[in-house]
Backbone as a ProteinNet text record, in pm:
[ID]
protein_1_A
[PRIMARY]
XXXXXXXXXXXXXXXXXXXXXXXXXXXXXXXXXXXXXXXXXXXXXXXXXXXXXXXXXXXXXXXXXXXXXXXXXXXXXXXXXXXXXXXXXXXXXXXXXXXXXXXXXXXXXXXXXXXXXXXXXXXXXXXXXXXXXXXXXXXXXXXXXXXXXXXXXXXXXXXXXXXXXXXXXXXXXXXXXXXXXXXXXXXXXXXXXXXXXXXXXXXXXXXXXXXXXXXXXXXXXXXXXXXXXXXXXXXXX
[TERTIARY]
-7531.3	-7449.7	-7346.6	-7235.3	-7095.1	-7066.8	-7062.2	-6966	-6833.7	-6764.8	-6646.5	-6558.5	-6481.7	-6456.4	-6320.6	-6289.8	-6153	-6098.2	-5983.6	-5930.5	-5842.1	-5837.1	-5738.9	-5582.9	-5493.8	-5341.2	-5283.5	-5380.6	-5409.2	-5373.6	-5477.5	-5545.6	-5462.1	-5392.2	-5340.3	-5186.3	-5121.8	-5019.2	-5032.1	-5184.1	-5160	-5127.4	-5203.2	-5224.4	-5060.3	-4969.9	-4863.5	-4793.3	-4749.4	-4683.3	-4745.2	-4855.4	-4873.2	-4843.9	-4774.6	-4722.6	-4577.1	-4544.9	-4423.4	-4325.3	-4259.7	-4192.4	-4030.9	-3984.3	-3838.9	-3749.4	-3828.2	-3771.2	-3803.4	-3934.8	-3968.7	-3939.8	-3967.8	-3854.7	-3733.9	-3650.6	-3516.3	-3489	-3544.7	-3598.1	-3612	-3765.4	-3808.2	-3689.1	-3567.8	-3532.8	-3417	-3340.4	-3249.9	-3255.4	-3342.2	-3385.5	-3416.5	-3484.7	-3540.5	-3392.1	-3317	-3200.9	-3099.4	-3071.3	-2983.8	-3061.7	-3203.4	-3266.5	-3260	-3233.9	-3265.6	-3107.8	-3012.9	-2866.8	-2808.9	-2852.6	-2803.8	-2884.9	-3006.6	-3091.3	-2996.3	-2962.6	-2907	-2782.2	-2694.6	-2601.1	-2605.2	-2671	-2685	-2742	-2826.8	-2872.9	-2783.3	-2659.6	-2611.2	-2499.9	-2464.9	-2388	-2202.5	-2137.2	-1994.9	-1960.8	-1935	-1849.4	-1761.2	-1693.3	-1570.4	-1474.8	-1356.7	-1278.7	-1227	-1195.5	-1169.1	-1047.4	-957.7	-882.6	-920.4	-1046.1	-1104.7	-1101.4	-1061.6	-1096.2	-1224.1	-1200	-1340.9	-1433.3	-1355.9	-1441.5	-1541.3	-1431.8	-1522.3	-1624.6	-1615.6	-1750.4	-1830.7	-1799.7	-1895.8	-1984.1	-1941.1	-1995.6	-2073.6	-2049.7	-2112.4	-2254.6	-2193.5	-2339	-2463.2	-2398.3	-2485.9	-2579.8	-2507.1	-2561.1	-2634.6	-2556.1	-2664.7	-2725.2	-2770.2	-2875.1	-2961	-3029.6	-3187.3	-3127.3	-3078.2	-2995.9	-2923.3	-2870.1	-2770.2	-2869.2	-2964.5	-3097	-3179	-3242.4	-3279.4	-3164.4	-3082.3	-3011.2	-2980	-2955.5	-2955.8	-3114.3	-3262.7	-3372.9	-3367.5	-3295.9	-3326.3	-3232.1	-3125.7	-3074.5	-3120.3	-3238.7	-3324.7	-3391.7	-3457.8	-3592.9	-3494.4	-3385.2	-3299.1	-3278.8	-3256.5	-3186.5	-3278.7	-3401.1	-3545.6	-3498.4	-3477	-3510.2	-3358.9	-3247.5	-3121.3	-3151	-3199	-3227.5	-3276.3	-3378.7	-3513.7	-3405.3	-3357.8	-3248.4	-3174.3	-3084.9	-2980.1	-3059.7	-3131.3	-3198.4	-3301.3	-3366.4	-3429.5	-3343.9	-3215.3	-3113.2	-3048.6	-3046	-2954.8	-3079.1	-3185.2	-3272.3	-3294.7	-3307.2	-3239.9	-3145.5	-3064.8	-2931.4	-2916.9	-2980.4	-2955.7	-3041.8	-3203	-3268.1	-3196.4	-3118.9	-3091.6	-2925.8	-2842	-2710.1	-2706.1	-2573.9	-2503.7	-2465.9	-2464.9	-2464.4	-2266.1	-2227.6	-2051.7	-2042	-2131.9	-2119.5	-2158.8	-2237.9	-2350.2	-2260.1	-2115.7	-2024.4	-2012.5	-1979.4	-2021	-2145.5	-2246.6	-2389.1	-2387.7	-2317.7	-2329.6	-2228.3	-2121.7	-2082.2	-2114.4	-2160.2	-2255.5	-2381.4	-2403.6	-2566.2	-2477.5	-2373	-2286.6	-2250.4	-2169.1	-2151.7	-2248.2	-2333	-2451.2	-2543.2	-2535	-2635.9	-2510.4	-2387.9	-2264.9	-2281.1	-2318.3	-2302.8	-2366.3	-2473.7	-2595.1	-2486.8	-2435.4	-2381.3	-2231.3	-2154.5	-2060.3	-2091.5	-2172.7	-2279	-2326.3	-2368.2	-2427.2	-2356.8	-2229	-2155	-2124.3	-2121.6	-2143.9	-2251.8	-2355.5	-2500.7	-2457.7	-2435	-2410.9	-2349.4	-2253.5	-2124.1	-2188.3	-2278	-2343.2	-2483.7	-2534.2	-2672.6	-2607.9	-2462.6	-2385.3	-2367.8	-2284.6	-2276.8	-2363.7	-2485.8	-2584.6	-2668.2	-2658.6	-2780.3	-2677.3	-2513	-2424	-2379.3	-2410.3	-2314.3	-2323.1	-2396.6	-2408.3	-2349.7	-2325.7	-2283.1	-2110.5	-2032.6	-1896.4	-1888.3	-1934.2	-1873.8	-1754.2	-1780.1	-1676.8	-1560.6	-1537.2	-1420.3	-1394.9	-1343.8	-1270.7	-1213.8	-1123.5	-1097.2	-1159.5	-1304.8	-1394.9	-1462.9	-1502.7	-1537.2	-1488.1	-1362.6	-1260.7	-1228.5	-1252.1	-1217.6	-1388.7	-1469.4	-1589.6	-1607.5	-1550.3	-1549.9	-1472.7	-1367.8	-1272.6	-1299.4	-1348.2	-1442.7	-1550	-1625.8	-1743.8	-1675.6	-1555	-1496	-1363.3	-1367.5	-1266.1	-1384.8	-1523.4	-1624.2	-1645.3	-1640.5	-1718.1	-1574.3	-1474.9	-1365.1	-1378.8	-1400.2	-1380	-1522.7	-1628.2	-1733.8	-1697.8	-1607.2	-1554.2	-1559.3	-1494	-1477.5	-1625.8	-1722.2	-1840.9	-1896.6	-1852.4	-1892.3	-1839	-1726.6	-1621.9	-1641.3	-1697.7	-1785.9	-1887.2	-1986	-2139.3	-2114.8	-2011.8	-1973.8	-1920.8	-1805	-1712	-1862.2	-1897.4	-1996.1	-2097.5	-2186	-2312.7	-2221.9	-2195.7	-2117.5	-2098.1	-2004.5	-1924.5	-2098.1	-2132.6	-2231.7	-2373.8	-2404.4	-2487.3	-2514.3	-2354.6	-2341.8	-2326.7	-2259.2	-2262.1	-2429.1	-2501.2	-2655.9	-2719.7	-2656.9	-2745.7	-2874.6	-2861	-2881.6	-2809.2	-2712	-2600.4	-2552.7	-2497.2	-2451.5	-2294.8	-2275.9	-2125	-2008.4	-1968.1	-1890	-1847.7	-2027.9	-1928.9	-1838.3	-1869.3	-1768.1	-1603.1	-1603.2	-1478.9	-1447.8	-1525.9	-1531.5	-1545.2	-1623.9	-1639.1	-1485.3	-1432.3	-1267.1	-1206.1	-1231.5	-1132.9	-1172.1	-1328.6	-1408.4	-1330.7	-1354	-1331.1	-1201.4	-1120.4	-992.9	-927.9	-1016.8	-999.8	-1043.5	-1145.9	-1245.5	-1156.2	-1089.1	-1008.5	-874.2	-809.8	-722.7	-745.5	-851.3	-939.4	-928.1	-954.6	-988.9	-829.3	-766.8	-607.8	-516.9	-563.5	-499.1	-588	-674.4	-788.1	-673.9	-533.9	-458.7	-439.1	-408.6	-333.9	-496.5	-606.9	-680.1	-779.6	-740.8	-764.7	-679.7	-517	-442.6	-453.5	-526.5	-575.3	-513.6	-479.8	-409.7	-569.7	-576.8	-680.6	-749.5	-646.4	-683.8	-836.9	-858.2	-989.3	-1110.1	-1102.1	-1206.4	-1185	-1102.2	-1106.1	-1154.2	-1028.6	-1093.1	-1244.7	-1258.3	-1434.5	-1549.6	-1471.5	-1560	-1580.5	-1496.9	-1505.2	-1614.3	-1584.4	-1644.2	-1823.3	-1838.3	-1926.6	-2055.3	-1955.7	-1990.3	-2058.4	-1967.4	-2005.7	-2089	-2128.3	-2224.5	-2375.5	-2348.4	-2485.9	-2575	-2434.1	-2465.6	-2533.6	-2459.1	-2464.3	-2612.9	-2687.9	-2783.1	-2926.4	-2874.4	-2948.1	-2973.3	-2870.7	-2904.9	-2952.1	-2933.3	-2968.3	-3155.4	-3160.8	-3338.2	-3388.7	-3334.8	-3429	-3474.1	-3341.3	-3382.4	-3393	-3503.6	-3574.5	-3661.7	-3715.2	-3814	-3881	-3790.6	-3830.2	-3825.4	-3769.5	-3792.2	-3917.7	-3935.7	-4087.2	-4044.2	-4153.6	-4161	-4089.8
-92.7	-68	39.3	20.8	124.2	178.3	354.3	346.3	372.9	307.6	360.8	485.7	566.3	681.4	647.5	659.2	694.4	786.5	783	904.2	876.1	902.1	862.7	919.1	815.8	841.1	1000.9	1014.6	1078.5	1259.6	1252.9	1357.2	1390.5	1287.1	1292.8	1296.9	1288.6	1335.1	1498.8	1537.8	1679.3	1760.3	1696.7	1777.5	1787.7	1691.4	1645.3	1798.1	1755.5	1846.4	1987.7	2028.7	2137.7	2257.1	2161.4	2209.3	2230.1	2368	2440.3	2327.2	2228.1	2124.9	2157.3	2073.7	2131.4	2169.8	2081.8	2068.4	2239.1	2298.1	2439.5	2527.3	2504.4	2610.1	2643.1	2523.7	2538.3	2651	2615.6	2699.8	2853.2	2884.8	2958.9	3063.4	2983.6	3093.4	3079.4	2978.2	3037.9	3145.8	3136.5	3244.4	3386.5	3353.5	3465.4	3582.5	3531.5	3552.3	3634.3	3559.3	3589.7	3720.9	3703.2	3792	3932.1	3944.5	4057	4090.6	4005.1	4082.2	4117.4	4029	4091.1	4230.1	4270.2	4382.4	4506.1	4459.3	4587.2	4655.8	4526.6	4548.5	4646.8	4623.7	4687.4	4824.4	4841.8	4955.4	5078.5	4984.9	5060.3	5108.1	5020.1	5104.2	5031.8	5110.1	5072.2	5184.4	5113.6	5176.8	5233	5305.6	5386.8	5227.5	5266	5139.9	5145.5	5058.5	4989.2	5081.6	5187.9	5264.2	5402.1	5425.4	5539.2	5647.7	5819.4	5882.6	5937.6	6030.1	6030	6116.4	6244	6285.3	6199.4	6090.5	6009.2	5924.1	5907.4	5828.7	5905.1	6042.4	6116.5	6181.6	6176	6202.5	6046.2	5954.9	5840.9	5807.7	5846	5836	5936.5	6014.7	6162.1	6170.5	6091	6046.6	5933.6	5835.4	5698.9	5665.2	5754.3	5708.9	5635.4	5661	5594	5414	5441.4	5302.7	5239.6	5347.3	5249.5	5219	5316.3	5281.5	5138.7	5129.8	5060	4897.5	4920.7	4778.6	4759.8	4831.8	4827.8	4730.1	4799.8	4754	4527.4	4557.8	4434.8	4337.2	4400.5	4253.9	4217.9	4291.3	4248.5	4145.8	4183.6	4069.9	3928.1	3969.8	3839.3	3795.7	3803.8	3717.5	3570.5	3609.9	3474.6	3418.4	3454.8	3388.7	3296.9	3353.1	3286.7	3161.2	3176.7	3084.2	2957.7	3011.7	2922.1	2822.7	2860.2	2760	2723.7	2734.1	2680.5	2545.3	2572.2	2422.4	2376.9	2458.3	2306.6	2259	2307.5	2239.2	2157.5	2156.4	2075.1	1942.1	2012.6	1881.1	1774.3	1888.3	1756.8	1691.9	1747.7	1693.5	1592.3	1575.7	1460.1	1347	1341.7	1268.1	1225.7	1297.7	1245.1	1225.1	1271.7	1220.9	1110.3	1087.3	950.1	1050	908.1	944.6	989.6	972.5	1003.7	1155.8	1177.9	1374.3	1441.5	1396.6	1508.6	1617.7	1569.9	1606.6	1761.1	1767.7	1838.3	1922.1	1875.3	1953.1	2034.4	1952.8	2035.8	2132.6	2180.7	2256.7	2373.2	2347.6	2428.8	2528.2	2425.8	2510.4	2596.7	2552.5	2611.4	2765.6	2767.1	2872	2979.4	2936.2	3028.4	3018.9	3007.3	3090.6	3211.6	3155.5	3248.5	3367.6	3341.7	3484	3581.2	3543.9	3668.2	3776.6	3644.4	3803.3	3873.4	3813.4	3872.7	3973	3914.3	4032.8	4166.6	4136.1	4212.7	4343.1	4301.1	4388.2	4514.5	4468.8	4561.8	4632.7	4589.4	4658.9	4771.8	4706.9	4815.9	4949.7	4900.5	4994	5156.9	5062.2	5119.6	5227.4	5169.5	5241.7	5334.1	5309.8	5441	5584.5	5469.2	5618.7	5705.5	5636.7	5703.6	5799.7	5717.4	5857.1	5919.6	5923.1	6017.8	6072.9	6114.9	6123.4	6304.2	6348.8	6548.9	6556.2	6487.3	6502.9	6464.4	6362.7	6397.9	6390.1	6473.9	6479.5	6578.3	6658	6746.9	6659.4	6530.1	6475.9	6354.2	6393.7	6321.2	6183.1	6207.9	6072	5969.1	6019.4	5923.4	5895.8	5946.9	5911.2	5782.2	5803.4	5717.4	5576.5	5611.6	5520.9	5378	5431.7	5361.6	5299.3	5357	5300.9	5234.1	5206.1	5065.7	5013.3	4991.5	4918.6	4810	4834.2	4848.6	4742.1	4801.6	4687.5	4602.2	4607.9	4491	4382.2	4421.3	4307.5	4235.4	4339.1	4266.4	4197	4172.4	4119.1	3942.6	4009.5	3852.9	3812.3	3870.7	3767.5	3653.9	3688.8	3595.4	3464.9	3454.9	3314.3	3236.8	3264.1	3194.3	3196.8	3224.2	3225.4	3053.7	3041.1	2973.7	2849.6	2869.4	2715.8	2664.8	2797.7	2740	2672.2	2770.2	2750.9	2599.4	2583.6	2437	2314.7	2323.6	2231.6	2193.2	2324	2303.9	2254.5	2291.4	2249	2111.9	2079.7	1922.7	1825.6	1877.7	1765	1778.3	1929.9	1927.3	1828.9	1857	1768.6	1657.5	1597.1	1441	1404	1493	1404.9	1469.3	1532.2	1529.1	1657.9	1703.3	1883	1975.4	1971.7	2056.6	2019.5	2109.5	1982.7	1974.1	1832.7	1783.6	1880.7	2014.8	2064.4	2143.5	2175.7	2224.2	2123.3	2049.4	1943.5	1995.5	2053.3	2113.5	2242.3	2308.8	2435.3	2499.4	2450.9	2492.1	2503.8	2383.7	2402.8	2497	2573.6	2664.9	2818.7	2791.8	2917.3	2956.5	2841	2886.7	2895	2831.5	2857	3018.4	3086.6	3236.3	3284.3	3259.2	3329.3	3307.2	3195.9	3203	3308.9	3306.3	3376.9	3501.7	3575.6	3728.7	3783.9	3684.1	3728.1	3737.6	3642.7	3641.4	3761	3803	3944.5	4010.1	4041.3	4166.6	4307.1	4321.7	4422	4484.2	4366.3	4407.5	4514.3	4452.2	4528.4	4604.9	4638	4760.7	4840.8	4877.4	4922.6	4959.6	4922	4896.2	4830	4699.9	4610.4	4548.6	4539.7	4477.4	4331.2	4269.3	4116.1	4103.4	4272.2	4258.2	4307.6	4354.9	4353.7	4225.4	4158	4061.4	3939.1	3906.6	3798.2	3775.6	3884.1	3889.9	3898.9	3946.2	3901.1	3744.6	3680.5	3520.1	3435.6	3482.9	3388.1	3434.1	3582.1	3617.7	3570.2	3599.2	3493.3	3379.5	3281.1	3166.8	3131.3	3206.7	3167.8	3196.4	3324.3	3355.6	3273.6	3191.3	3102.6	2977.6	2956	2869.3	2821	2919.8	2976	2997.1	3035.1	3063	2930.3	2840	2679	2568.9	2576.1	2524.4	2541	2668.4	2701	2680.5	2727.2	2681.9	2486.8	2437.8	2297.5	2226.8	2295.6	2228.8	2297	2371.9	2402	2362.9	2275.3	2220.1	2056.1	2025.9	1895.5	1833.4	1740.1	1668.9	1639	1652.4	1628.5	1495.4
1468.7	1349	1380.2	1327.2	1402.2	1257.4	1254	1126.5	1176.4	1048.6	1044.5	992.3	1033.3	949	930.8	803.7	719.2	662.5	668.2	626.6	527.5	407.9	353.8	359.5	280.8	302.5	225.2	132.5	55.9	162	170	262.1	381.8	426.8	566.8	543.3	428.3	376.7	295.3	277.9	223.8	366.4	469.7	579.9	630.8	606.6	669.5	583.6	450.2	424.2	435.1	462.9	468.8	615.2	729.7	828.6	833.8	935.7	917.3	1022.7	874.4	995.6	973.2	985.7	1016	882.6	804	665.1	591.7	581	571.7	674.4	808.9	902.2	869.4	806.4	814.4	671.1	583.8	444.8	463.4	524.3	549.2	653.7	729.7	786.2	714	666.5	600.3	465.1	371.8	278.5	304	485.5	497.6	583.8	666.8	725.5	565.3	493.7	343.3	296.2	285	225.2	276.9	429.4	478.3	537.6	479.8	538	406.8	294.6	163.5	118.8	186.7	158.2	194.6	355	383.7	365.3	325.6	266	138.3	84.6	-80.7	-45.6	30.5	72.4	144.1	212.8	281.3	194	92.8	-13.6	37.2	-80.8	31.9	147.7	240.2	334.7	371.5	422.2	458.6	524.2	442.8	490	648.5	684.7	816	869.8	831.6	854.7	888.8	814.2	729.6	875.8	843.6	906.5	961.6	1078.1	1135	1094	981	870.7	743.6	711.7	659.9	714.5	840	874.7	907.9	977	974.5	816.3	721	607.7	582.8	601.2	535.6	596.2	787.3	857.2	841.1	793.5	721.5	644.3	542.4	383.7	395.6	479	472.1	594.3	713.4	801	804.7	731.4	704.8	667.1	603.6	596.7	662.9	769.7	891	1039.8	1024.5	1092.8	1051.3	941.7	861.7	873.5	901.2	946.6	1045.4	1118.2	1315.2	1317	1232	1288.4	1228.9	1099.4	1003.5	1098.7	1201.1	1249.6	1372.3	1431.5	1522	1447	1334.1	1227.6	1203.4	1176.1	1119	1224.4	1345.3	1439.5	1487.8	1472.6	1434	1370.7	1246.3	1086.5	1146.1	1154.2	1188.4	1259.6	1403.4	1466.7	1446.1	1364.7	1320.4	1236.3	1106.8	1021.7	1098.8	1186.4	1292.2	1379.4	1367.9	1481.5	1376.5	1252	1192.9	1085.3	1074.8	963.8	1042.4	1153.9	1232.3	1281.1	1331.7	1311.8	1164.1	1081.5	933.5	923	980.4	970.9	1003.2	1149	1260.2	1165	1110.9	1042.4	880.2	848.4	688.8	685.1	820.2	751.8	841.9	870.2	918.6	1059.1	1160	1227	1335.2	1186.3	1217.7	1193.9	1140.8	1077	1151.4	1244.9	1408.3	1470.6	1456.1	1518.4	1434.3	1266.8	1165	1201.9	1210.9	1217.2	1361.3	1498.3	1570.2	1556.3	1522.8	1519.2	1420.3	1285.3	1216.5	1287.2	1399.6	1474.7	1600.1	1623.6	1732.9	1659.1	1542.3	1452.1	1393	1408.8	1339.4	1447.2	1612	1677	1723.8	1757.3	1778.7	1693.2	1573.3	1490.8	1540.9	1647.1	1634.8	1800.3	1885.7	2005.7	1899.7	1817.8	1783.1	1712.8	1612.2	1510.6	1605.6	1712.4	1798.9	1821	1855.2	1902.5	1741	1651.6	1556.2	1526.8	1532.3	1535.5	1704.2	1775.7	1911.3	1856	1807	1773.6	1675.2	1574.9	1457.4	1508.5	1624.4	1699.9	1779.8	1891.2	1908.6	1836.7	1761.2	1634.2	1638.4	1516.8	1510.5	1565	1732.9	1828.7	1871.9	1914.5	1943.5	1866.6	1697.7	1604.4	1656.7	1681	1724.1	1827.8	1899.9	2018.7	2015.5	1956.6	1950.6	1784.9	1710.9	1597.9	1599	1707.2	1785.1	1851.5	1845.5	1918.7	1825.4	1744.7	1582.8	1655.2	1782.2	1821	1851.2	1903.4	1988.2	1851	1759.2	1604.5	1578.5	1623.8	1534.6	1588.8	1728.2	1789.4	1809.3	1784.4	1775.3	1643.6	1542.3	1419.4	1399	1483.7	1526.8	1595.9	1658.5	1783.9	1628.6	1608.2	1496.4	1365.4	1330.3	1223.5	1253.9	1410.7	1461.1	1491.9	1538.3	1590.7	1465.9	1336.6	1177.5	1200.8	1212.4	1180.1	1230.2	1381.5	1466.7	1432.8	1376.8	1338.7	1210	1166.7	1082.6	1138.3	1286.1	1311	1345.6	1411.9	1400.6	1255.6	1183.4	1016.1	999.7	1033.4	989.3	1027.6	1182.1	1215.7	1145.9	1097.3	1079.7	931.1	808.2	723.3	668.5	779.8	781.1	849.4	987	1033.8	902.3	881.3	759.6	674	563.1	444.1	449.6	554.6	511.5	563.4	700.6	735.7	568.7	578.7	467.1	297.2	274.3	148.6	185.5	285.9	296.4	297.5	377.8	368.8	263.3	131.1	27.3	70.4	204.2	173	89.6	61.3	-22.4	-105.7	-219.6	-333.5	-250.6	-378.4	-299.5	-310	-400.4	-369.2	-255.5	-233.2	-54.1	27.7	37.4	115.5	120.2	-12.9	-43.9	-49.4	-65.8	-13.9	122	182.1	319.3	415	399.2	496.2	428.1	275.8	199.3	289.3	316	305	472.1	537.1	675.5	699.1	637.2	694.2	658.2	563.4	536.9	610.7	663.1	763.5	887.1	966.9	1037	1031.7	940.9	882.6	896.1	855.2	841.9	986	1082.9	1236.3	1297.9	1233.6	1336.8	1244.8	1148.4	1092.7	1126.5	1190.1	1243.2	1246.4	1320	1318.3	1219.7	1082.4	951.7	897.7	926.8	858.6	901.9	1016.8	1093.2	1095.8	1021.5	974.4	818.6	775.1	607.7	519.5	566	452.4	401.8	280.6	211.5	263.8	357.4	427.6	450.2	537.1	588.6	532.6	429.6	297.2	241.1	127.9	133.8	141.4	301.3	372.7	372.3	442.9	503.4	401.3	261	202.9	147.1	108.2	83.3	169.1	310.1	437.3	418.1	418.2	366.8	247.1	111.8	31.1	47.6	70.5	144.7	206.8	298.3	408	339.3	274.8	203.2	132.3	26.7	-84.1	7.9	116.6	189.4	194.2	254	347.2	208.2	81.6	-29.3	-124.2	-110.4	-142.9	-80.5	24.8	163.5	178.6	173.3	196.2	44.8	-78.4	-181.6	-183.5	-134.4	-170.2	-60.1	55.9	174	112.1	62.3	22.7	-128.2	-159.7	-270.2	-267	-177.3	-146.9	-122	-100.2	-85.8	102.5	155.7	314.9	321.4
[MASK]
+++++++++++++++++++++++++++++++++++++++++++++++++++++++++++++++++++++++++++++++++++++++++++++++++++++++++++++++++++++++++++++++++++++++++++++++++++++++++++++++++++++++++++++++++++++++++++++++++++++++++++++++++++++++++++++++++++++++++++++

């Protein structure tokens, strides 16, 4: 006599959705990425503008250490969470759109692993400061000159914004990850974000372009990144 064992469809679909597959990876890091760059942002307060003297950054790094520390550490944690959404949104991508848009999706995953060395170079800029700030607060130029260094990199990170922004967006909403207005938004978002980086001079001089600009592309990407993970995570496997 043989038994047989069954399992039901039941059971073997709880087990299914209950693993971290691409559909909740992609979730899990885009929410978690938004969550911890919009944290530090707010924490860190506003900034001394992109012109700003080297008295003023030295007063800002003064006042807000713990906080410019505190985000030097959060874009080590985010640079996972980033990753993780960049290759399992793009693995959705490939499974739920058409296969004329890949072109779209890869350049989205091209744009948003790019963010993390351009990004980089600002976190560098920002951990300088910080452990040298006693040491040339005595040389106003070298102040000054690192804190241009620091918001010419936030500048040209605009343009890998602009890929992940334009790629995700158009491929996203065509496969019904995104709603359909990004489709139309995304070429608005990036072509500012392009724009932001090829005036980098004007607003490292202090024309408003580069507050601004950088904030729209910004925007964008957040929302991006904050609709994107609620509704993989609310989807059914």
């Amino acid at each position: 006599m043989t038994t047989t064992t069954y399992t039901s469809p039941r059971a073997g679909t709880a087990r299914a959705t209950n693993r971290l597959d691409e559909r909740r990876l992609a979730g899990i890091g885009a929410i978690g990425f938004a969550s911890i760059v919009i944290t530090t942002n707010i924490l860190q307060g506003a900034t001394p503008a992109m012109d700003a003297s080297s008295a003023d950054v030295v007063e800002y790094l003064t006042d807000h250490r713990a906080a410019s520390v505190f985000a030097t550490a959060a874009f080590a944690c985010g640079a996972l969470f980033l990753l993780t959404f960049a290759s399992a949104f793009y693995g959705r991508l490939r499974s739920a759109g058409q296969p004329e848009d890949r072109v779209w999706a890869r350049l989205g995953m091209f744009g948003a692993v790019l963010i993390l060395p351009t990004f980089a170079a600002v976190a560098v800029q920002r951990i300088v400061l910080l452990v040298g700030l006693d040491e040339i607060i005595g040389s106003p130029e070298l102040v000054t000159l690192l804190w241009r260094l620091e918001m010419a990199a936030f500048l040209v990170n605009t343009l890998p914004m602009a890929a992940a922004i334009l790629g995700f967006g158009i491929a996203g909403s065509r496969a019904g990850l995104l709603p359909a207005w990004f489709a139309r938004w995304s070429p608005i978002a990036a072509v500012v974000a392009v724009i932001t980086a090829a005036c980098a001079v004007a607003g490292l001089e202090g024309s408003p372009i580069g507050f601004v600009g950088g904030l729209v592309p910004f925007a964008s990407w957040m929302l991006l990144l904050l609709v994107a993970g609620v509704r993989q995570l609310r989807r059914p496997a």
